[in-house]
Phi, psi and omega in degrees: 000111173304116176308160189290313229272340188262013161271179181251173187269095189239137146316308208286313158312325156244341176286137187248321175279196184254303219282142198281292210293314156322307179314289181314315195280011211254263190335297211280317181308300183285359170268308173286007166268333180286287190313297173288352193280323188303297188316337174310310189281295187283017186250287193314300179309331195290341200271306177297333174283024173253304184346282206314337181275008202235264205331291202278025164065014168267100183278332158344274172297330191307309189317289237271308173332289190293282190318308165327285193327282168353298203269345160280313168286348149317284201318295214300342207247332160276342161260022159086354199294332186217165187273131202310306195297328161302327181269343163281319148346286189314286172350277162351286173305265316201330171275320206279336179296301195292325186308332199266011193260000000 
């Protein structure tokens, strides 16, 4: 059985329920779920380029790095993906790293 992400997003394909308004939230639930694994995804990367710059001792990019990240895990935290007390965590882990360059 081929996973919802290699489907196309059809009434027919995901609905489970009878009732039309479940039937929609089947669909809006698996669009936000698409929509957050993306935001997920670019929060791992931004993190990992602040990780690569602190290896290689470039305080700069490191710098340049951090605010990205900063301001992508905000964004994550105003569009509900994730909980504030986690993106102050990361932050945190991640200010402590470059600081220490």
């Amino acid at each position: 059985m081929p996973s919802l992400t290699q489907h196309r997003l059809t009434k027919e394909s995901l609905s489970v329920a009878n009732i039309k308004s479940q039937k929609k939230r089947v669909l809006t639930n698996e669009k936000a779920r698409q929509r957050n694994n993306a935001v997920k995804a670019e929060l791992r990367t931004a993190i990992r380029s602040v990780n690569s710059a602190v290896k290689s001792a470039d305080k700069e990019s490191a710098g340049t790095a951090l605010t990205a990240a900063s301001r992508k895990l905000d964004k994550a935290v105003s569009k509900g993906v994730i909980h504030k007390n986690n993106a102050a965590n990361r932050k945190s882990a991640i200010a402590r790293k470059v600081g220490s360059l």
